[in-house]
C-alpha positions as CSV (number, residue, x, y, z in Angstrom):
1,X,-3.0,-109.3,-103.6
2,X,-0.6,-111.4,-101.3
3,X,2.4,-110.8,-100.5
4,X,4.8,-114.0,-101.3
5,X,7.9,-112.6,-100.0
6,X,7.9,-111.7,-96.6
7,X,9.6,-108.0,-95.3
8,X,13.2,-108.2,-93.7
9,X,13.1,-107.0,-90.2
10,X,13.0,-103.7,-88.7
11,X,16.0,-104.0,-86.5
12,X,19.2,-106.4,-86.9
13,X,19.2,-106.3,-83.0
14,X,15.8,-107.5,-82.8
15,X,16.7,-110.8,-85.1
16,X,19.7,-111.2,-82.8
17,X,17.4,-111.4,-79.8
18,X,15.2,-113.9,-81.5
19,X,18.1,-115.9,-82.2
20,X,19.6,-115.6,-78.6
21,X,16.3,-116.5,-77.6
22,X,16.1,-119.8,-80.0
23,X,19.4,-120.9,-78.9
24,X,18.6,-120.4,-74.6
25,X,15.8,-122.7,-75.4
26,X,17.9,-125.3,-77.5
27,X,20.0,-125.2,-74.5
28,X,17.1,-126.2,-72.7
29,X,16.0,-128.9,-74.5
30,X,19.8,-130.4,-74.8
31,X,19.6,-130.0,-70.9
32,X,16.5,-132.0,-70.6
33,X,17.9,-135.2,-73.2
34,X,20.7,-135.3,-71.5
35,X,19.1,-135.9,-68.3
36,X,16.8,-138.4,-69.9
37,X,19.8,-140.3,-71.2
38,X,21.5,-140.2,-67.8
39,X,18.2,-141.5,-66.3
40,X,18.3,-144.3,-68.5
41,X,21.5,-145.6,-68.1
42,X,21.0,-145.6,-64.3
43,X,17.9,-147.4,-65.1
44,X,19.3,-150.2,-67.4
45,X,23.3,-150.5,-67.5
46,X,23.5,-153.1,-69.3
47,X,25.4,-153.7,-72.3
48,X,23.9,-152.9,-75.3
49,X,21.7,-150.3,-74.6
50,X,24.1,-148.8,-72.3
51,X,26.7,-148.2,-74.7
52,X,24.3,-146.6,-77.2
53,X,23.3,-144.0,-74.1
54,X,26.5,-143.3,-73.4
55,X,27.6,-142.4,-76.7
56,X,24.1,-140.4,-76.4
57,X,25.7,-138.7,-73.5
58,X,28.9,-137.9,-75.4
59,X,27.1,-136.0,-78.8
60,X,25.0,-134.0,-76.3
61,X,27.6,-132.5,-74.5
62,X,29.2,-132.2,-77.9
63,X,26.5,-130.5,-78.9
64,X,25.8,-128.4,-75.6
65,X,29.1,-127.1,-76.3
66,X,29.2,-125.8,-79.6
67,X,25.9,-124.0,-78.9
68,X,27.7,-122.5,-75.7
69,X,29.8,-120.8,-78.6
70,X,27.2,-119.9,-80.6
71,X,25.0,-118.3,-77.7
72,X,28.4,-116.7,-76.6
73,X,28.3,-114.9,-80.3
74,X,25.2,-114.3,-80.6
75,X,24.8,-111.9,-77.6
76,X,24.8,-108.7,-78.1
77,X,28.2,-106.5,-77.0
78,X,27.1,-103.4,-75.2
């Protein structure tokens, strides 16, 4: 028969480094837009475009930030 519901995990600590993991790698990835955003406006800056990439810019520092916070909670206090 299969199971449908899946078992909680072992470990709270191991979930938390799952989730420190996921959130390095966001970090990552915000990294890596915001630096193709910055690329662009240096290669067009040009009104429109360049006002959509800044405000670009703006939500993925915003974003960068708040999952500074989170990453800052998430890791584990010794």
């Amino acid at each position: 028969m299969l199971k449908i519901v899946p078992d909680p995990p072992l470990l709270a600590s191991i979930s938390l480094h799952i989730l420190e993991d996921l959130l390095v790698q966001l970090s990552e990835h915000l990294l890596c837009a915001h630096s193709i955003a910055h690329q662009a406006i240096q290669l067009d800056p040009r009104p429109p475009g360049h006002h959509l990439t800044m405000a670009t810019l703006h939500e993925l520092d915003s974003a960068r930030s708040l999952l500074e916070q989170a990453l800052a909670h998430a890791q584990p206090r010794d």
